[in-house]
C-alpha positions as a printed Julia matrix, in Angstrom:
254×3 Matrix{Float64}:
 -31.25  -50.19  -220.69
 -31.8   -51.97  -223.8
 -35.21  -52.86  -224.87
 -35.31  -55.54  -227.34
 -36.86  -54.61  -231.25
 -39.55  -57.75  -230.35
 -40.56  -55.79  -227.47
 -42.24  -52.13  -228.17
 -44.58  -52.73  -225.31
 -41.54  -52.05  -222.94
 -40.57  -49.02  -224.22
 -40.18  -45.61  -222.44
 -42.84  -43.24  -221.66
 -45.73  -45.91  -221.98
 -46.5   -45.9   -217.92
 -47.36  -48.44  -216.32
 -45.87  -52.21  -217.17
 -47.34  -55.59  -215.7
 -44.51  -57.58  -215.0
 -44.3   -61.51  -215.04
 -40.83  -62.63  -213.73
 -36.72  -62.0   -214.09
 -34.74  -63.64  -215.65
 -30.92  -63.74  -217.19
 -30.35  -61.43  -220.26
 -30.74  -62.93  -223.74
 -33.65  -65.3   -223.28
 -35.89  -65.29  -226.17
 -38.48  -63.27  -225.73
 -42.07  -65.48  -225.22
 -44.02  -65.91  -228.28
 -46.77  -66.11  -225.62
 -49.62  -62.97  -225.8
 -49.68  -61.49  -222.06
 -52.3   -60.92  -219.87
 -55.34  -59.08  -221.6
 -53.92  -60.84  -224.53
 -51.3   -57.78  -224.48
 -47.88  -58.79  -226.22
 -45.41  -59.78  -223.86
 -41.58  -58.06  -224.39
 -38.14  -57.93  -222.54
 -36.8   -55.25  -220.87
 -33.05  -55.43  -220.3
 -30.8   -54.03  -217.73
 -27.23  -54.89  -216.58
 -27.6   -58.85  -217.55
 -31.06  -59.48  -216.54
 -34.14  -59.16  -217.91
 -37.93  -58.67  -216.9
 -40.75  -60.0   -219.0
 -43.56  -56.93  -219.09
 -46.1   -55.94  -220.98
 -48.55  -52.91  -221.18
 -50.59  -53.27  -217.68
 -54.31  -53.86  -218.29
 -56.42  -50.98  -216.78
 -58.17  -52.98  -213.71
 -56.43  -56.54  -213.64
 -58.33  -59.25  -212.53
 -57.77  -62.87  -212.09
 -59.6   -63.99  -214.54
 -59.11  -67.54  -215.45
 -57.75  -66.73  -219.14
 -55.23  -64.08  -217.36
 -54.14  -66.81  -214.81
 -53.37  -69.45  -217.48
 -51.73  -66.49  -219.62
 -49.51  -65.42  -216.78
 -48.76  -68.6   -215.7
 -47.7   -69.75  -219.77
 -45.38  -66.79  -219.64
 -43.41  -68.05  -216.88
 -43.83  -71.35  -218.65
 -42.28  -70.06  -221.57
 -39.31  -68.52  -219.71
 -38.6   -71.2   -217.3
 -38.28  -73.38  -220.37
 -35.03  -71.39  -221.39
 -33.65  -71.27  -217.67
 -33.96  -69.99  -214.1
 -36.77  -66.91  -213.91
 -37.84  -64.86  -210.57
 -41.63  -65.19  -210.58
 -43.82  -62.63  -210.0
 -47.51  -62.96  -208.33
 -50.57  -62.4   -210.68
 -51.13  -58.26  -211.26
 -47.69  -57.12  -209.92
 -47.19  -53.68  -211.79
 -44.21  -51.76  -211.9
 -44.78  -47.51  -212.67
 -42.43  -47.02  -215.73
 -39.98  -48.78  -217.41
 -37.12  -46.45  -215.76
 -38.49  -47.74  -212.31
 -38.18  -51.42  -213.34
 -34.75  -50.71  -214.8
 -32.89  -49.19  -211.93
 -34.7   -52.09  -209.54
 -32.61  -54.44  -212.31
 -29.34  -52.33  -211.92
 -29.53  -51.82  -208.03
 -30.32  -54.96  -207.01
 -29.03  -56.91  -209.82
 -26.04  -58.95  -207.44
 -29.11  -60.07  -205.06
 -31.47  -61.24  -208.34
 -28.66  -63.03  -210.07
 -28.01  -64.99  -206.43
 -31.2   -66.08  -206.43
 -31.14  -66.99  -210.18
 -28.33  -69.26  -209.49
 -30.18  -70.82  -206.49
 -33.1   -72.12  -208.44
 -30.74  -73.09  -211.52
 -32.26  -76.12  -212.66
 -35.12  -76.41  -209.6
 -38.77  -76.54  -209.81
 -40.95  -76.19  -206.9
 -43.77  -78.75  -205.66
 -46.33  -78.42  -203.58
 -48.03  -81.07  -201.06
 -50.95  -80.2   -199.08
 -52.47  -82.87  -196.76
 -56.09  -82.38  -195.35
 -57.82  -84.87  -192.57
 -59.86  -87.5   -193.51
 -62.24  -89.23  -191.23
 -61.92  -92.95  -192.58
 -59.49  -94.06  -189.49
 -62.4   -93.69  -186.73
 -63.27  -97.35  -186.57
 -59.61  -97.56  -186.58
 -59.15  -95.02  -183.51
 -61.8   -96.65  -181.1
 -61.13  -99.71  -181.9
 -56.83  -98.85  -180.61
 -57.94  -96.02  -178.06
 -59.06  -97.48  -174.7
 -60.17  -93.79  -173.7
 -62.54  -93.12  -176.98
 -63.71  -96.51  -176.95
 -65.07  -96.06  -173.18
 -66.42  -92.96  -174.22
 -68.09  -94.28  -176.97
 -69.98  -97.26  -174.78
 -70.86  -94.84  -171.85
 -72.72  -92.23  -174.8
 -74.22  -95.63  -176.33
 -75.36  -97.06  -173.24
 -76.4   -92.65  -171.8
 -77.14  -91.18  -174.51
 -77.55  -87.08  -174.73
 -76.57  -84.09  -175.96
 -73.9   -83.01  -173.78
 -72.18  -87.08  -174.41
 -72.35  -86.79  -177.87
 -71.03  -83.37  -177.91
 -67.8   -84.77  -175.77
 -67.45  -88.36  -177.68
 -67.72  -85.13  -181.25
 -64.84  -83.52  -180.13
 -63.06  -86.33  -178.83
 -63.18  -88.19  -182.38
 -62.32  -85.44  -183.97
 -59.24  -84.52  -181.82
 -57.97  -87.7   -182.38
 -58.29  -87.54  -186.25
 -56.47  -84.4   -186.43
 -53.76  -86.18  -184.44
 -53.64  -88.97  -186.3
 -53.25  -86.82  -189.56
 -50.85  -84.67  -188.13
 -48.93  -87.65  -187.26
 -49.13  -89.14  -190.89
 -48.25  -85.51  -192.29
 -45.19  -85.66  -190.23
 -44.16  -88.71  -191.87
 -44.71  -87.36  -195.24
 -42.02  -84.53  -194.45
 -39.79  -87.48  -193.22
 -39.75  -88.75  -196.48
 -39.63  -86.16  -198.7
 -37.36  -83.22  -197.37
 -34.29  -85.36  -197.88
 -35.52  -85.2   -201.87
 -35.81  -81.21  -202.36
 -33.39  -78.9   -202.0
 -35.05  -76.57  -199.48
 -38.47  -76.55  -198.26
 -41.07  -73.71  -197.51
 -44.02  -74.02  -195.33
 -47.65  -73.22  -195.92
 -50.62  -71.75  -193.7
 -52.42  -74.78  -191.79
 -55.75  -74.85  -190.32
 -57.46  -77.81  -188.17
 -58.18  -79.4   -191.98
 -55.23  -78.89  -193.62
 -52.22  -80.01  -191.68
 -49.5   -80.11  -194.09
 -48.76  -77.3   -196.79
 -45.29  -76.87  -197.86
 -43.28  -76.4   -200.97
 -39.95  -78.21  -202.09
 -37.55  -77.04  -204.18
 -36.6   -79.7   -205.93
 -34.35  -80.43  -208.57
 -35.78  -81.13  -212.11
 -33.77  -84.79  -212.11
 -35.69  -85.59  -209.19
 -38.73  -84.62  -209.96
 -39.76  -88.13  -210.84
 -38.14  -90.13  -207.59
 -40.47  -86.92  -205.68
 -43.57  -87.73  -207.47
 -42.76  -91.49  -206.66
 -42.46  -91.12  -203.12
 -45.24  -88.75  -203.15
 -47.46  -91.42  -204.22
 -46.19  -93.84  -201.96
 -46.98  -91.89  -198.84
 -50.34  -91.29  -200.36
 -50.98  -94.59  -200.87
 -49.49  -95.59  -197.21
 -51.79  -92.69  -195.43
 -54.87  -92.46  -197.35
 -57.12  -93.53  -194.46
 -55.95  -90.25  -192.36
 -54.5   -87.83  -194.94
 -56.04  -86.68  -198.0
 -52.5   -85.61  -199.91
 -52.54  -83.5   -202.74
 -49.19  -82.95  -204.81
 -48.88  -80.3   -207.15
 -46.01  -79.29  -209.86
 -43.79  -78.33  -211.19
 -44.39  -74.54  -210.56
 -42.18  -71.33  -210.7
 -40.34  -70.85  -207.46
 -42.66  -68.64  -206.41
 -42.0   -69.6   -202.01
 -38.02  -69.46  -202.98
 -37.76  -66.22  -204.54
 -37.79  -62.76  -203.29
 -38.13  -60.45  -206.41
 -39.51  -57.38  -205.02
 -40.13  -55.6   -207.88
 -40.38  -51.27  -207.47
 -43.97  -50.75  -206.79
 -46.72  -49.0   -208.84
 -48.55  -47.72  -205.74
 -50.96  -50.46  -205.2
């Protein structure tokens, strides 16, 4: 293992390191102060590299930790491919880290080389309720519901013509979600999906390439434009690849 002279904080013997991401051997190391404002060093094994620092006794996410982490992997990222790591991943000792570096170094570098030059986006859709006029006016079935509550009206009715409107929103949002993965998949280089609730009915990630990044945005916006009566669509990016990665660093018994 070689620990670089810019990096004590990675040095034997000091327990327990946070670590921010992987990444290929002679990156510079970032110039960036860590979370708990804790220098931020290298720590080098067989050709690859992990960006740690001394772990902070309790970490918590903390807005000024969040932005630190995430300008770390900023930092990196802006010199090449890096493995992300989730906020407050800790590793036990450097030795641990190292021989994670050494054993599993073929299966880091493959994903190093599959995120060469990629950046992920994310697009989350969530309903919207401005289509209702819309949906009676086109559905035979809500719009006869919706005379026979005018023309009864009670609980039980309104209850039924509730759920109906509501069920058809979802679908309709669903529907326009599914047209947003139409158009973009074809633009990324692999996709990732997201949890989805009866609000939120798209969540996924692209990996796309950093050359594309602007055609993504563009279509992005299109769709948003197209669907903004049924889908609420929120893009964000360009992020580490956290949903493409699989880093696993050794664990520090959390």
């Amino acid at each position: 293992m070689t620990v670089t002279a810019t990096a004590p904080t990675a040095a034997p013997g000091l327990g327990t390191l946070y670590v921010y991401g992987i990444t290929a051997a002679g990156v510079r190391a970032p110039r960036t102060a860590g979370v708990d404002g804790a220098p931020v060093g290298l720590l080098t094994e067989s050709g690859l590299c992990a960006a740690v620092s001394p772990a902070p006794e309790r970490p918590r996410a903390r807005r000024r930790d969040l932005m630190a982490h995430q300008a770390v992997l900023d930092e990196l990222a802006a010199q090449g491919p890096v493995l992300p790591m989730r906020f407050a991943v800790l590793t036990p000792e450097p030795a641990a880290l190292r021989t994670q570096l050494r054993t599993e170094g073929d299966h880091l570098r493959r994903q190093l080389e599959a995120i060469a030059g990629c950046v992920e986006m994310n697009v989350k859709g969530t309903v919207v309720s401005d289509c209702l006029a819309e949906l009676v006016r086109r559905d035979e079935n809500l719009r006869s519901l919706a005379l026979r509550t005018r023309r009864r009206p009670d609980y039980e009715a309104n209850v039924r013509l509730g759920e109906a409107l509501a069920q058809a929103v979802r679908r309709e949002a669903r529907r326009a979600a599914r047209d947003v993965l139409d158009r973009l998949t074809p633009l990324a280089v692999r996709t990732a999906p997201g949890p989805l609730d009866d609000e939120r009915v798209l969540s996924t990630s692209f990996l796309v390439r950093a050359a594309d990044e602007p055609r993504f945005r563009r279509e992005a916006a299109a769709r948003a434009r197209a669907c903004g009566d049924r889908l609420a669509l929120g893009v964000t990016g360009p992020l580490p690849c956290y949903s493409f990665v699989d880093a696993r660093p050794a664990p520090a018994g959390r």
